[in-house]
C-alpha positions as CSV (number, residue, x, y, z in Angstrom):
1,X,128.7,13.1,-73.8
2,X,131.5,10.8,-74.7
3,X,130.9,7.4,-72.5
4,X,133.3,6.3,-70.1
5,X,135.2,2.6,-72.0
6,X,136.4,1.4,-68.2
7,X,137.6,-2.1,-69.3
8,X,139.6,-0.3,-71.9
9,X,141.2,2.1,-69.9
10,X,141.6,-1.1,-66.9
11,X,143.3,-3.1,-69.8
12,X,145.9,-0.1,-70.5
13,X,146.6,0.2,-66.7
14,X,147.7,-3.9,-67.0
15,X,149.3,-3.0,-70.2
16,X,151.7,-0.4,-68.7
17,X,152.4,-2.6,-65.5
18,X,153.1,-5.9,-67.7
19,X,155.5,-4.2,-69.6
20,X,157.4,-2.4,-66.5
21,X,157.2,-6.1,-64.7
22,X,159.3,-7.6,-67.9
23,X,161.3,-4.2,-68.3
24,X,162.7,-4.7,-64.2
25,X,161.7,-8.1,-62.9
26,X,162.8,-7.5,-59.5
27,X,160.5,-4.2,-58.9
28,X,156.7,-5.3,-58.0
29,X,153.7,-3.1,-59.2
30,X,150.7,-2.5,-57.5
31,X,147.7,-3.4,-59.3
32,X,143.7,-2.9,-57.8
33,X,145.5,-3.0,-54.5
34,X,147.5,-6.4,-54.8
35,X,150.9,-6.5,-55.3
36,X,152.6,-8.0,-58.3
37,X,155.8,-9.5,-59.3
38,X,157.6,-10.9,-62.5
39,X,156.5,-14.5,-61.1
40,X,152.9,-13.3,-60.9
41,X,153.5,-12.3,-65.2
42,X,151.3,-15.6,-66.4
43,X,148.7,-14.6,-64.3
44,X,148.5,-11.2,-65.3
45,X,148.7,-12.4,-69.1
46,X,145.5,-14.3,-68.5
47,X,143.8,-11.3,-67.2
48,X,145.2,-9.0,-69.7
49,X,143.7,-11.2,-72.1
50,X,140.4,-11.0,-70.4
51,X,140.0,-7.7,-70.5
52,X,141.0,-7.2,-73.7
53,X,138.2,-9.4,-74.3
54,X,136.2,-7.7,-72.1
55,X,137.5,-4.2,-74.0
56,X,136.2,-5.3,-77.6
57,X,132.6,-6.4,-76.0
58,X,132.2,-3.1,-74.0
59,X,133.1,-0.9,-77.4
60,X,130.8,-2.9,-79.2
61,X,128.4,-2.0,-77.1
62,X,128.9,1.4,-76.3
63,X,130.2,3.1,-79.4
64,X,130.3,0.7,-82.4
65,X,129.4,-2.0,-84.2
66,X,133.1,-2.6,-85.0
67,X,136.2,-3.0,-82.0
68,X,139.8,-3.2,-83.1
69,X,141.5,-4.0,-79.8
70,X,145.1,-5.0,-79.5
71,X,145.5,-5.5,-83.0
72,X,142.6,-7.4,-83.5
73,X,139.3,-6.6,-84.7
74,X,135.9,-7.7,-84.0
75,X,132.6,-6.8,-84.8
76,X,128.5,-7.0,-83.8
77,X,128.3,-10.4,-85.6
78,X,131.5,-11.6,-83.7
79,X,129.7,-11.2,-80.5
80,X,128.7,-14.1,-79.3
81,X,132.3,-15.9,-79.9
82,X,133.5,-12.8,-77.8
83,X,131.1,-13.8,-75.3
84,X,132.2,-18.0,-75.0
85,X,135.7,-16.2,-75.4
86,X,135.2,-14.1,-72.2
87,X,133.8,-16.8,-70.1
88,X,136.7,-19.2,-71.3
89,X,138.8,-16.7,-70.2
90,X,137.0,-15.8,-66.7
91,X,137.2,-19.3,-66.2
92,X,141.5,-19.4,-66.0
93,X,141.1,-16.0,-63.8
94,X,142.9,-16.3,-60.1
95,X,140.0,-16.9,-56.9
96,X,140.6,-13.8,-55.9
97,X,140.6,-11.2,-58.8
98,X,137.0,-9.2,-58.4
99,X,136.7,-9.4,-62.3
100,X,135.3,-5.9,-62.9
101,X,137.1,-2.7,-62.5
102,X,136.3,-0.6,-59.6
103,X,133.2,1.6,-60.6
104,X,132.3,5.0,-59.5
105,X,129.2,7.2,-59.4
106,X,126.0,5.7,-58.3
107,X,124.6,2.3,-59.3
108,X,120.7,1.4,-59.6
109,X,119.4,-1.3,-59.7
110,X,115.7,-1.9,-61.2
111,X,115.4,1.7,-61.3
112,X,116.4,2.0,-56.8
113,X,120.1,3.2,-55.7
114,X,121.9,0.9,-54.4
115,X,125.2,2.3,-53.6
């Protein structure tokens, strides 16, 4: 079973919609149920750029002991500088943004579902 890379596929999503936001400024997209304009593009940099932080770490950990994520690459040793990196970056995230794509499936926690 191949596992599910969630930030990766969260950080294409933002990808797409960055790119139609620049494309036609005046045409808002709908992103984990908030609307978005062009004004709303350096906020949405600074989350793209957390998850593709996000993206390397979870790859690392899921599939590899290498990541090569929007052209750059990181590895098992980089780790830890991915980790101060990510919680620079949480850091400069808007209030309101949950900070972790919506999950499915049952979660358990210490071994009892909780959801």
């Amino acid at each position: 079973m191949v596992p599910t890379l969630v930030y990766a596929s969260w950080l294409e999503s933002y990808s797409a919609d960055i790119a139609a936001l620049r494309a036609t400024p005046g045409t808002p997209v709908t992103l984990d149920g908030k609307s978005y304009t062009s004004t709303d593009l350096p906020t949405l940099i600074r989350i793209h750029a957390w998850l593709a932080v996000k993206a390397a770490m979870e790859k690392i950990e899921v599939e590899a002991q290498s990541a090569s994520i929007g052209g750059r690459a990181a590895s098992r040793a980089d780790y830890r500088a991915l980790t101060q990196r990510e919680a620079e970056l949480r850091a400069g995230l808007p209030a309101d943004f949950g900070g972790a794509p919506a999950r499915t499936g049952i979660n358990v926690l210490y071994g009892v579902p909780c959801g």
